[in-house]
C-alpha positions in Angstrom: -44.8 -73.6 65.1 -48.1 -73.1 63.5 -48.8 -74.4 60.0 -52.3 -73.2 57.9 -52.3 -75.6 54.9 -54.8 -73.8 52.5 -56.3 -75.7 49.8 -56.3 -73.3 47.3 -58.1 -70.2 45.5 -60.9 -70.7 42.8 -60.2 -70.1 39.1 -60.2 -66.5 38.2 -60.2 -64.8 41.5 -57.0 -62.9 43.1 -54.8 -64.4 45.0 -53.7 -61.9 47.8 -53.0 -62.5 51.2 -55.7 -60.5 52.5 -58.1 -62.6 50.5 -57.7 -66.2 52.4 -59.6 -67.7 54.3 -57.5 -68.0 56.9 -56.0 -64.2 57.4 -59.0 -63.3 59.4 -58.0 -66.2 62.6 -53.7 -65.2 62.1 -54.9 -61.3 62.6 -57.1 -61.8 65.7 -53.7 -64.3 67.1 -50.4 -62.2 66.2 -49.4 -58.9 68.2 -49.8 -56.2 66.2 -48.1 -54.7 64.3 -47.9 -58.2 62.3 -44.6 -58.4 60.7 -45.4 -60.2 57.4 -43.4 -61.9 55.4 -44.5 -63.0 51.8 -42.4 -65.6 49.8 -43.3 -65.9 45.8 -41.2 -68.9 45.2 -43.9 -70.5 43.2 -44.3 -67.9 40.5 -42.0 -66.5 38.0 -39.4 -64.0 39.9 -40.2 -61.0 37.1 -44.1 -61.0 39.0 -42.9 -60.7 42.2 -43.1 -57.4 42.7 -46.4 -57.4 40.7 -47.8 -59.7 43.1 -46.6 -58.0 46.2 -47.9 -54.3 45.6 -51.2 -56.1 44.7 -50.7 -57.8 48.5 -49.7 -54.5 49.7 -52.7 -52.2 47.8 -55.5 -54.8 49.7 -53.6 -55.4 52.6 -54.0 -51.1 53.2 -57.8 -51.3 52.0 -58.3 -54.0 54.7 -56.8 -53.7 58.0 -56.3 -50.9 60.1 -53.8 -48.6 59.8 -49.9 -49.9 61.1 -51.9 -53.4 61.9 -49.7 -54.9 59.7 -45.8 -54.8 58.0 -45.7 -56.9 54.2 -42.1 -57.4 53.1 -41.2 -59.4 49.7 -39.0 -62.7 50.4 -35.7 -62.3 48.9 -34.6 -65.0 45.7 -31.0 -65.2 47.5 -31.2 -67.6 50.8 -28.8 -65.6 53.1 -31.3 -62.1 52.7 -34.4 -64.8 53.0 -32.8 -66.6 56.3 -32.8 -62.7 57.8 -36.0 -62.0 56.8 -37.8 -65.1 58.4 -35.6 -64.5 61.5 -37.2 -61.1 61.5 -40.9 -62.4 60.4 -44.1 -63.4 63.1 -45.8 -64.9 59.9 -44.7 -66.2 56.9 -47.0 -66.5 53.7 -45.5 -69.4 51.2 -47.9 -68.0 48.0 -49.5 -70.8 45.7 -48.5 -70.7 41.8 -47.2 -74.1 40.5 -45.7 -76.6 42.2 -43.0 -77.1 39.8 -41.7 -73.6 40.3 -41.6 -73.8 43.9 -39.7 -77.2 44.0 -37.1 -75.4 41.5 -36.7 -72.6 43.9 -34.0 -71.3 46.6 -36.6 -71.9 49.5 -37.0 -75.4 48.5 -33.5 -76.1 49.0 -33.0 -74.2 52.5 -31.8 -75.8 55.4 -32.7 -75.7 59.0 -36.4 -74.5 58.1 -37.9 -76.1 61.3 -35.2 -73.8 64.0 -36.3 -70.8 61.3 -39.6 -71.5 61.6 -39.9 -72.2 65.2 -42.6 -70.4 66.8 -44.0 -68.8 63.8 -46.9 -69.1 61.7 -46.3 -70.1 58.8 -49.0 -70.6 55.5 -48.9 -72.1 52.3 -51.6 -71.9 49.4 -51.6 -74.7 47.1 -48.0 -75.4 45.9 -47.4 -73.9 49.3 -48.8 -76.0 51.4 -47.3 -79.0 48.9 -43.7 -77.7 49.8 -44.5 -77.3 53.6 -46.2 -80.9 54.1 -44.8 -84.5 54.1 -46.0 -85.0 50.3 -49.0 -82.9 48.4 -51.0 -84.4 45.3 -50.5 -82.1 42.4 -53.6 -81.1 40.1 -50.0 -81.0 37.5 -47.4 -83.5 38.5 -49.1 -86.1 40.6 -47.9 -87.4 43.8 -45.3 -84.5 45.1 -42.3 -84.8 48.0 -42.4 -81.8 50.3 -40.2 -80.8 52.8 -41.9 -82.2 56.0 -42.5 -79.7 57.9 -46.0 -80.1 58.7 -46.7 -83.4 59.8 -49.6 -84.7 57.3 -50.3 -85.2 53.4 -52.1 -82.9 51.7 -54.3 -82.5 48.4 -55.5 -79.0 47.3 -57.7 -77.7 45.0 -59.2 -81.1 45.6 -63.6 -81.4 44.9 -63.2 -85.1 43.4 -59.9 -86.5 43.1 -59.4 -90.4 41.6 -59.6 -92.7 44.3 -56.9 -94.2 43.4 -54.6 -91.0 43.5 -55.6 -90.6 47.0 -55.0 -94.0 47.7 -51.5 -93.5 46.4 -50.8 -90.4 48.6 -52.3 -91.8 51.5 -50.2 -95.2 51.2 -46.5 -92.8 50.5 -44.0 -92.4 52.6 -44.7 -92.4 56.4 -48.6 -92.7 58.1 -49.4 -89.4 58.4 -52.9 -87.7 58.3 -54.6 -86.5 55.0 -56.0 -83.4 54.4 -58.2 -83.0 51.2 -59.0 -79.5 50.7 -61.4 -77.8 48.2 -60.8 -74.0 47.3 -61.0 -72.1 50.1 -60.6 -74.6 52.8 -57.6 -75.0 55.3 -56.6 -77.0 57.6 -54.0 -75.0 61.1 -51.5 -77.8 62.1 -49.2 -77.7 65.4 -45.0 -79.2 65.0 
Protein backbone atom coordinates (compact mmCIF):
# COMPACT_ATOMS: atom_id res chain seq x y z
CA UNK A 1 0.00 0.00 0.00
CA UNK A 2 1.04 3.46 -0.91
CA UNK A 3 0.44 6.36 1.48
CA UNK A 4 1.04 10.30 0.15
CA UNK A 5 0.85 12.37 3.46
CA UNK A 6 0.27 15.96 2.13
CA UNK A 7 0.96 18.74 4.23
CA UNK A 8 -1.72 20.90 3.39
CA UNK A 9 -3.19 23.73 0.99
CA UNK A 10 -2.33 27.53 1.59
CA UNK A 11 -5.05 29.84 2.99
CA UNK A 12 -7.52 30.93 0.36
CA UNK A 13 -6.72 28.62 -2.48
CA UNK A 14 -9.12 25.57 -3.56
CA UNK A 15 -8.77 22.50 -2.42
CA UNK A 16 -9.46 19.96 -5.24
CA UNK A 17 -7.89 16.90 -6.06
CA UNK A 18 -6.50 17.95 -9.25
CA UNK A 19 -4.78 20.80 -7.44
CA UNK A 20 -2.10 18.70 -5.17
CA UNK A 21 0.93 18.45 -5.49
CA UNK A 22 1.02 15.03 -5.61
CA UNK A 23 -1.84 14.15 -8.43
CA UNK A 24 0.71 14.69 -11.14
CA UNK A 25 3.28 11.39 -9.78
CA UNK A 26 -0.35 8.98 -8.83
CA UNK A 27 -1.45 9.82 -12.68
CA UNK A 28 1.77 8.92 -14.42
CA UNK A 29 1.63 5.39 -11.76
CA UNK A 30 -2.13 4.05 -11.88
CA UNK A 31 -3.55 2.34 -15.11
CA UNK A 32 -5.86 4.28 -16.63
CA UNK A 33 -8.77 4.72 -16.48
CA UNK A 34 -7.97 5.72 -12.58
CA UNK A 35 -10.87 4.74 -10.58
CA UNK A 36 -11.03 7.53 -7.86
CA UNK A 37 -12.43 7.50 -4.88
CA UNK A 38 -12.84 10.78 -2.84
CA UNK A 39 -13.80 10.60 0.93
CA UNK A 40 -15.05 14.14 2.59
CA UNK A 41 -15.12 12.85 6.05
CA UNK A 42 -13.49 16.04 7.29
CA UNK A 43 -16.01 18.57 6.25
CA UNK A 44 -19.61 19.00 6.92
CA UNK A 45 -21.74 16.16 5.03
CA UNK A 46 -24.30 19.12 3.47
CA UNK A 47 -20.79 20.19 1.22
CA UNK A 48 -20.06 17.15 0.05
CA UNK A 49 -21.60 17.22 -2.99
CA UNK A 50 -20.38 20.91 -3.30
CA UNK A 51 -16.95 19.76 -3.00
CA UNK A 52 -17.12 16.88 -5.22
CA UNK A 53 -18.60 18.51 -8.54
CA UNK A 54 -15.90 21.19 -7.80
CA UNK A 55 -13.37 17.87 -7.86
CA UNK A 56 -15.19 16.66 -10.82
CA UNK A 57 -15.51 20.33 -12.96
CA UNK A 58 -11.22 20.47 -12.68
CA UNK A 59 -10.68 17.00 -12.69
CA UNK A 60 -12.54 17.26 -16.69
CA UNK A 61 -10.53 20.67 -17.39
CA UNK A 62 -7.30 18.74 -16.48
CA UNK A 63 -6.82 15.33 -17.60
CA UNK A 64 -7.56 13.72 -20.66
CA UNK A 65 -10.64 12.57 -21.53
CA UNK A 66 -11.83 8.87 -19.64
CA UNK A 67 -8.18 9.23 -17.81
CA UNK A 68 -9.89 9.18 -14.84
CA UNK A 69 -13.38 7.88 -12.81
CA UNK A 70 -14.22 10.49 -9.34
CA UNK A 71 -16.90 8.85 -7.15
CA UNK A 72 -18.09 10.54 -3.77
CA UNK A 73 -17.41 8.22 -0.48
CA UNK A 74 -20.51 7.20 0.96
CA UNK A 75 -21.35 8.53 5.00
CA UNK A 76 -22.74 4.81 5.72
CA UNK A 77 -19.61 2.25 6.20
CA UNK A 78 -21.17 -0.86 4.36
CA UNK A 79 -21.62 1.51 0.70
CA UNK A 80 -17.92 2.96 1.76
CA UNK A 81 -16.32 -0.64 2.35
CA UNK A 82 -17.72 -1.40 -1.49
CA UNK A 83 -16.50 1.54 -2.80
CA UNK A 84 -12.75 1.29 -1.56
CA UNK A 85 -12.99 -2.47 -2.70
CA UNK A 86 -13.80 -1.06 -6.09
CA UNK A 87 -11.22 2.09 -5.81
CA UNK A 88 -7.13 2.13 -7.27
CA UNK A 89 -6.85 5.43 -5.32
CA UNK A 90 -8.36 6.80 -2.47
CA UNK A 91 -8.35 10.62 -1.70
CA UNK A 92 -8.97 11.22 2.36
CA UNK A 93 -9.76 15.34 1.73
CA UNK A 94 -8.32 17.83 4.47
CA UNK A 95 -11.02 20.07 6.45
CA UNK A 96 -10.72 19.81 10.29
CA UNK A 97 -9.39 17.28 12.18
CA UNK A 98 -12.13 17.21 14.56
CA UNK A 99 -14.70 16.41 11.90
CA UNK A 100 -12.79 13.63 10.56
CA UNK A 101 -12.15 11.90 14.00
CA UNK A 102 -16.10 12.28 14.56
CA UNK A 103 -16.72 10.46 11.35
CA UNK A 104 -17.83 6.85 10.08
CA UNK A 105 -14.28 6.33 8.29
CA UNK A 106 -12.66 6.99 11.54
CA UNK A 107 -14.25 4.20 13.11
CA UNK A 108 -13.93 1.46 10.18
CA UNK A 109 -12.32 -1.63 10.75
CA UNK A 110 -10.00 -3.69 8.74
CA UNK A 111 -8.64 -0.50 6.84
CA UNK A 112 -5.13 -2.04 6.21
CA UNK A 113 -6.88 -5.56 4.08
CA UNK A 114 -9.14 -2.51 2.40
CA UNK A 115 -6.41 -0.57 1.62
CA UNK A 116 -3.99 -3.13 0.57
CA UNK A 117 -2.41 -2.38 -2.61
CA UNK A 118 -3.89 0.91 -3.10
CA UNK A 119 -2.83 4.39 -3.00
CA UNK A 120 -4.14 6.03 -0.68
CA UNK A 121 -3.86 10.25 0.20
CA UNK A 122 -4.66 12.36 2.81
CA UNK A 123 -4.48 16.27 3.02
CA UNK A 124 -4.10 17.75 6.33
CA UNK A 125 -6.69 16.17 8.66
CA UNK A 126 -6.23 13.37 6.17
CA UNK A 127 -3.04 12.55 6.57
CA UNK A 128 -3.65 13.09 10.65
CA UNK A 129 -6.26 10.19 10.48
CA UNK A 130 -4.06 7.94 8.24
CA UNK A 131 -0.69 8.35 10.34
CA UNK A 132 0.41 7.03 13.83
CA UNK A 133 -0.48 10.53 15.44
CA UNK A 134 -0.65 14.19 13.44
CA UNK A 135 -0.03 17.68 15.35
CA UNK A 136 -3.13 19.67 14.86
CA UNK A 137 -2.83 23.61 13.96
CA UNK A 138 -6.52 23.17 16.30
CA UNK A 139 -6.38 20.37 18.82
CA UNK A 140 -2.73 19.73 19.45
CA UNK A 141 -1.21 16.36 19.57
CA UNK A 142 -3.84 13.97 17.53
CA UNK A 143 -4.14 9.86 17.59
CA UNK A 144 -4.55 8.53 14.09
CA UNK A 145 -5.33 5.35 12.91
CA UNK A 146 -1.78 3.95 12.13
CA UNK A 147 -1.79 3.19 9.01
CA UNK A 148 1.06 4.81 7.69
CA UNK A 149 3.97 4.15 9.74
CA UNK A 150 5.30 7.76 10.89
CA UNK A 151 4.02 11.10 12.68
CA UNK A 152 3.10 13.79 10.90
CA UNK A 153 2.70 17.71 11.23
CA UNK A 154 0.94 19.73 8.45
CA UNK A 155 0.51 23.03 7.53
CA UNK A 156 3.68 23.22 9.56
CA UNK A 157 6.47 26.61 8.50
CA UNK A 158 7.40 27.06 12.33
CA UNK A 159 5.87 24.99 14.85
CA UNK A 160 6.90 25.32 18.90
CA UNK A 161 9.71 23.23 19.50
CA UNK A 162 8.35 21.91 22.12
CA UNK A 163 5.09 20.74 20.28
CA UNK A 164 7.31 18.84 18.08
CA UNK A 165 9.12 17.49 20.75
CA UNK A 166 5.91 16.23 22.21
CA UNK A 167 4.81 14.47 18.95
CA UNK A 168 8.01 13.14 18.29
CA UNK A 169 8.40 11.67 21.93
CA UNK A 170 4.34 9.96 21.62
CA UNK A 171 3.53 6.71 21.28
CA UNK A 172 5.88 4.37 19.38
CA UNK A 173 9.47 5.67 17.42
CA UNK A 174 8.34 6.32 14.25
CA UNK A 175 9.66 8.96 11.72
CA UNK A 176 8.41 12.60 11.59
CA UNK A 177 7.37 14.36 8.76
CA UNK A 178 6.91 18.20 9.05
CA UNK A 179 5.25 19.41 6.02
CA UNK A 180 4.63 23.12 4.92
CA UNK A 181 1.63 23.75 2.35
CA UNK A 182 2.17 22.00 -0.54
CA UNK A 183 4.65 19.47 0.50
CA UNK A 184 4.22 15.58 0.79
CA UNK A 185 5.80 13.00 1.81
CA UNK A 186 4.80 8.87 -0.41
CA UNK A 187 5.16 6.23 2.42
CA UNK A 188 5.26 2.23 1.65
CA UNK A 189 3.14 -0.42 4.55
Amino acid sequence: TTYILHGGIAPGTQQLLANMSFWPEVLKKLAKPIKVLCIYAAIPEDRWEVEFALDQSKMIDTTLPGAVVLEKGSAQVDKLVRQIQAAQFIYLRGGTTEQVLKSAFAGMQNLVELFGGKTVAGTSAGAYILAAHGLSLSLGLVKGLGLAPCKVAAHNVDSAASALELLRSTGKNLPVHVLRDGEYVTIEA
